[in-house]
N, C-alpha and C positions, 0 to 999 in steps of 0.2 A: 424231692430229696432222693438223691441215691441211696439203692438198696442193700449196697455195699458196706455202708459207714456201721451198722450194729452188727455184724455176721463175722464168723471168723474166719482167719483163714483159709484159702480154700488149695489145697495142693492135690492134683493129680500125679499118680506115681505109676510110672510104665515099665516092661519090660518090653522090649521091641523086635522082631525075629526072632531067629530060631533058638536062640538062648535060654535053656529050659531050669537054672537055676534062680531062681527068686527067695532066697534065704533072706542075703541081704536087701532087699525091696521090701521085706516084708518089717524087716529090722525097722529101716530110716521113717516106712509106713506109720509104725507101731510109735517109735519117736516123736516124728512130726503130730499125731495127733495127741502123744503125752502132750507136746507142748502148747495142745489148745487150738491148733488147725484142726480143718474139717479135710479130711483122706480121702481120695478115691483114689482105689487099686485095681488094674485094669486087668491084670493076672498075664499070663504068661500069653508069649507069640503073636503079638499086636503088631500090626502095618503101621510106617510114619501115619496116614490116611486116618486109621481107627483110634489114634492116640490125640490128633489135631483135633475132629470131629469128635471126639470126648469131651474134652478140654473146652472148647467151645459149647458142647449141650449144658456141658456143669457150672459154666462161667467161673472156670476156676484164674485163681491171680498167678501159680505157677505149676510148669508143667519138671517132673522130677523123672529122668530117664536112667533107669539101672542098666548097665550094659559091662560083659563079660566075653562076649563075642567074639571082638575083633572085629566086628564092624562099625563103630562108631563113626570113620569119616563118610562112613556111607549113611547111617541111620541121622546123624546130629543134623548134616546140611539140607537132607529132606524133609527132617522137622521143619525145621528155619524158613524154607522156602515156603513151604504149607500154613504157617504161623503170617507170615510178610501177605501170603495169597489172600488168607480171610482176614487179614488188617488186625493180629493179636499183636499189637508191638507195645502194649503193656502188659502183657504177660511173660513172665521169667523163664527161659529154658534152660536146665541147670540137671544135674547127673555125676554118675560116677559111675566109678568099676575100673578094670582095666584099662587104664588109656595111658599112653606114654603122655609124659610133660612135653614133648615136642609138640606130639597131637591136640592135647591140651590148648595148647596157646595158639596154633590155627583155627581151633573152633571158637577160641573166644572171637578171636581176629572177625570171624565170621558172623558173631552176633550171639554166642551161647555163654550164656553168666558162665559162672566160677563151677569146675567139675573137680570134686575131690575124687580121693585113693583113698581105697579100704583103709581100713585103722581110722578113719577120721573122726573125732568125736561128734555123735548125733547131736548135740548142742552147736556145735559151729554151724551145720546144717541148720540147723531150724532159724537161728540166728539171721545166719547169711540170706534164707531166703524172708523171713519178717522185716529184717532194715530193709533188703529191693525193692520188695513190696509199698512198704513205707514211703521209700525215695520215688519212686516210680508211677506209681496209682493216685488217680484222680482221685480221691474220695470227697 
C-alpha cells in the first residue's frame, strides 16, 4: 500500500536567490497548512539545486516558489529541468510574486502549473494545488 494515501499534503515553499523578502512565503506557508497540508519552509536564498533536493528528501506532492526578484525566467526553467532530471513529473511546480502575464504563460508553456499575483486569495492557492495533486498523483 502506498504511503501516501493517509498523510496530508505535503507542500514545500521556497524563496530562491537573492530575494531577501519572505513576508508573503510566509503568508501562503501559514495558509496552506491552515488548510490541512503539511509545510516545509526553506527560508530565504535557496539555489534551484537546494530547493529540488529538498523536495525530493520531504517527498513533498508540490513544490510553491515565492519570487519578487525578477528573476523568475531564470529560477522557474532550472527548477523544471532539475525536477524532469531526478524524474519529479508528479510533482506540482507552482508560485507567484512578481511575474508579468506574458511571463506567466511561457512558464506554463514550459511545464510550471498556474503562478498567481499578490492579492490572490490563499484559498484559490490551497485549492489549486489539492485538485493537481488529486488529478495528478498516483495514490
Amino acid at each position: 500500500m502506498n504511503q501516501k494515501v493517509n498523510r496530508p499534503l505535503r507542500v514545500l515553499v521556497a524563496k530562491v536567490g537573492l530575494d531577501g523578502h519572505d513576508r508573503g512565503a510566509k503568508v501562503i506557508a501559514t495558509a496552506l497548512r491552515d488548510a490541512g497540508m503539511e509545510v516545509i519552509y526553506t527560508g530565504l536564498r535557496q539555489t534551484p539545486e537546494m530547493v529540488v533536493n529538498a523536495a525530493l528528501q520531504e517527498d513533498v506532492d508540490a513544490i510553491g516558489i515565492s519570487i519578487l526578484s525578477g528573476a523568475h525566467m531564470t529560477v522557474f526553467p532550472k527548477v523544471v529541468a532539475l525536477m524532469k532530471e531526478k524524474g519529479m513529473e508528479d510533482v506540482l511546480l507552482t508560485g507567484g510574486g512578481i511575474i508579468p502575464e506574458e511571463d506567466m504563460q511561457q512558464l506554463n508553456a514550459l511545464g510550471v502549473g498556474k503562478l498567481f499575483a499578490p492579492g490572490t486569495p490563499t484559498t484559490e492557492i490551497a485549492s489549486y494545488i489539492a485538485d493537481w495533486v488529486s488529478a495528478h498523483r498516483n495514490f
